[in-house]
C-alpha positions as CSV (number, residue, x, y, z in Angstrom):
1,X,-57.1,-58.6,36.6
2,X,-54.8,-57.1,39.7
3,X,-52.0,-54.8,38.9
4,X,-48.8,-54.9,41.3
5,X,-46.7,-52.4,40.4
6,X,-43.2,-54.0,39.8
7,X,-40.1,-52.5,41.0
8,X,-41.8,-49.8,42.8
9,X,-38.9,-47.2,44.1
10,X,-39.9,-47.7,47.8
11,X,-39.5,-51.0,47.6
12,X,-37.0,-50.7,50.3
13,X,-39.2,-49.6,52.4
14,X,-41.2,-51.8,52.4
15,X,-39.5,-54.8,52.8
16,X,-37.9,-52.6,55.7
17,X,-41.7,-52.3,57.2
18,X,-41.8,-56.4,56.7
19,X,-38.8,-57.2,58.1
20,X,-39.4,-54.9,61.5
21,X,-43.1,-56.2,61.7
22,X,-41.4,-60.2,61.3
23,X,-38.6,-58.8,63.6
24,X,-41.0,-57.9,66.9
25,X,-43.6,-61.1,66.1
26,X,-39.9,-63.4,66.6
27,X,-38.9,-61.4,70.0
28,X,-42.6,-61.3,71.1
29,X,-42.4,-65.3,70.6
30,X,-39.4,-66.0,72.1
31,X,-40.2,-64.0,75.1
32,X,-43.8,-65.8,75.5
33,X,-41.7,-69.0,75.4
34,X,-39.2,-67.9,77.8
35,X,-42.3,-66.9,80.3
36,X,-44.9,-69.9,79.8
37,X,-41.9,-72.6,79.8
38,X,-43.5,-75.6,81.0
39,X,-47.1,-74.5,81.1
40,X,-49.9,-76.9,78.5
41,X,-49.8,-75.7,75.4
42,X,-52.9,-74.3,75.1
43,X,-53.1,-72.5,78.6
44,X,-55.5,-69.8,79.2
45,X,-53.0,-68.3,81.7
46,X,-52.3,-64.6,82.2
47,X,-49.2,-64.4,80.6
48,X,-48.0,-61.3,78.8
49,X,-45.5,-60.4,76.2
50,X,-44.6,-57.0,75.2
51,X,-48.2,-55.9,76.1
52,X,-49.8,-59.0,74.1
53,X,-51.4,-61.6,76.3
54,X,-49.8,-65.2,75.0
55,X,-49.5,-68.7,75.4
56,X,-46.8,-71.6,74.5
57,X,-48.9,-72.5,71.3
58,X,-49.1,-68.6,70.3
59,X,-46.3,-68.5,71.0
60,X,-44.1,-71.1,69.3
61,X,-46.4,-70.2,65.9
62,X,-45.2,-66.4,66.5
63,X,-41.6,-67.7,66.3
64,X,-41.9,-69.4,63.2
65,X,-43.6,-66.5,61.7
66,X,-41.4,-64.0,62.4
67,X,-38.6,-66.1,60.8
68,X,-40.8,-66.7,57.9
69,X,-41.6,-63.1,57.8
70,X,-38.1,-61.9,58.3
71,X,-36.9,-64.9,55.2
72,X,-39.3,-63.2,53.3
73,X,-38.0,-59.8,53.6
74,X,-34.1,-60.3,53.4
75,X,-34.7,-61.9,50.0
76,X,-34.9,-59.3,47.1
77,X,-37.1,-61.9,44.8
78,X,-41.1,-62.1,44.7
79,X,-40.7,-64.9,47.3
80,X,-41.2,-61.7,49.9
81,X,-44.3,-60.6,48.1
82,X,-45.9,-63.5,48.3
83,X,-45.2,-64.0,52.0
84,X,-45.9,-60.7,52.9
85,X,-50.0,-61.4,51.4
86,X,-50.5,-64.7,52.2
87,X,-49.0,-63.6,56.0
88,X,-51.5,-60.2,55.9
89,X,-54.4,-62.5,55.2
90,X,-53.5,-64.8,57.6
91,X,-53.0,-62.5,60.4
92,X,-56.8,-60.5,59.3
93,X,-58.5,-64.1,59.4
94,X,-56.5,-64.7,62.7
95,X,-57.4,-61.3,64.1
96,X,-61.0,-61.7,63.3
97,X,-61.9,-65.1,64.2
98,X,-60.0,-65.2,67.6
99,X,-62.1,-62.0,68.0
100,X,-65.3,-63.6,67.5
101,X,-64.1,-66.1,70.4
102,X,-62.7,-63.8,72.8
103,X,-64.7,-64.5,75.3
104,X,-65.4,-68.4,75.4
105,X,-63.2,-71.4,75.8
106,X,-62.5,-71.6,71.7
107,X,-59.8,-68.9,72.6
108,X,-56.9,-71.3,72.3
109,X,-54.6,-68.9,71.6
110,X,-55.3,-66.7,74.7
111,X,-55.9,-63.5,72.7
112,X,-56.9,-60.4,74.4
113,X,-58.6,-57.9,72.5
114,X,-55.0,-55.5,72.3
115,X,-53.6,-59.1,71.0
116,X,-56.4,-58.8,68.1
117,X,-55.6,-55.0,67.2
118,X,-52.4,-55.6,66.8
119,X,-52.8,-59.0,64.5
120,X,-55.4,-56.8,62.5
121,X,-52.7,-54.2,61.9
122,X,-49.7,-56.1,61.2
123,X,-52.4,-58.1,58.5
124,X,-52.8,-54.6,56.8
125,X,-49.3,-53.5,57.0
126,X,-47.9,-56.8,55.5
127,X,-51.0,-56.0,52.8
128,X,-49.5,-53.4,51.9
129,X,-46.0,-54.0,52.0
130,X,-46.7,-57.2,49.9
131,X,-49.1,-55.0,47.2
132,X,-45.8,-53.0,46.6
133,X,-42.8,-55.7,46.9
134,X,-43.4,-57.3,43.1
135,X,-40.1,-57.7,41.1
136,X,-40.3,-58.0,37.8
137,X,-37.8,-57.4,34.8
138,X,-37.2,-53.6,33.7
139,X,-39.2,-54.1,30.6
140,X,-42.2,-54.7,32.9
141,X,-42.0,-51.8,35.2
142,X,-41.5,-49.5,32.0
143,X,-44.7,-51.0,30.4
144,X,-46.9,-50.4,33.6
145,X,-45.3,-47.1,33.9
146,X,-46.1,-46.0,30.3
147,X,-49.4,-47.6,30.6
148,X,-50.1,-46.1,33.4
149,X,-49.1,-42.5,32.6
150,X,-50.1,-42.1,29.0
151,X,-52.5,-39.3,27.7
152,X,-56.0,-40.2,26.7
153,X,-56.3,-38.2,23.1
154,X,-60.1,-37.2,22.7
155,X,-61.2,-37.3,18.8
156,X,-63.5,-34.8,17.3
């Protein structure tokens, strides 16, 4: 079974490191709307967005995740933990598969291959920040802490 630690002492941080990642995907969408204003949806344009190539479909979905992501982090309940990794995985699947159709005309989103790096690394960093967001009550945390620093006694 997976161990989250609960009520880890940098949780701050991390929801910190959410709520700037959720913060830049909602300016980068509202800029890309701002730009491709009246363009098809699904336009394989050159349009570009603080260095991110984009489109109005990409992004309108980058505006609602950033104010999913940025939800997420402003609450101070596991609803941020489980936003933060189902948002990571989405973003890795995202990153991968528009990579794997960078090329052809399946590249609905109008990725560019900076557009995938930086999907693939906001994935990991909302990992991470959701591994470490978990809030439990005291009792928990003090059990996975003396679980988890306890001596192993050796018998002769």
């Amino acid at each position: 079974m997976a161990h989250f630690p609960v009520n880890h002492p940098a949780r701050p941080l991390y929801r910190a490191i959410a709520g700037l990642v959720g913060f830049y995907i909602l300016v980068f969408g509202v800029w890309g709307v701002v730009l491709t204003w009246g363009e098809p949806l699904f336009d394989r344009g050159s349009h570009w967005a603080l260095g991110l190539r984009t489109n109005p479909a990409f992004s309108l979905a980058s505006v609602a995740f950033g104010i999913v992501l940025i939800i997420g982090a402003s609450r101070r309940t596991n609803l941020g933990h489980y936003m933060n990794l189902t948002a990571g995985v989405v973003f890795m699947v995202t990153g991968v598969l528009m990579m794997s159709v960078l090329q052809t005309d399946a590249n609905f989103l109008n990725f560019s291959m900076s557009t995938v790096v930086v999907s693939l690394l906001f994935g990991l960093l909302l990992l991470a920040t959701g591994l470490y967001d978990k809030v439990g009550p005291p009792d928990h945390a003090d059990a996975g802490r003396r679980d988890r620093d306890h001596t192993v006694t050796s018998r002769r």
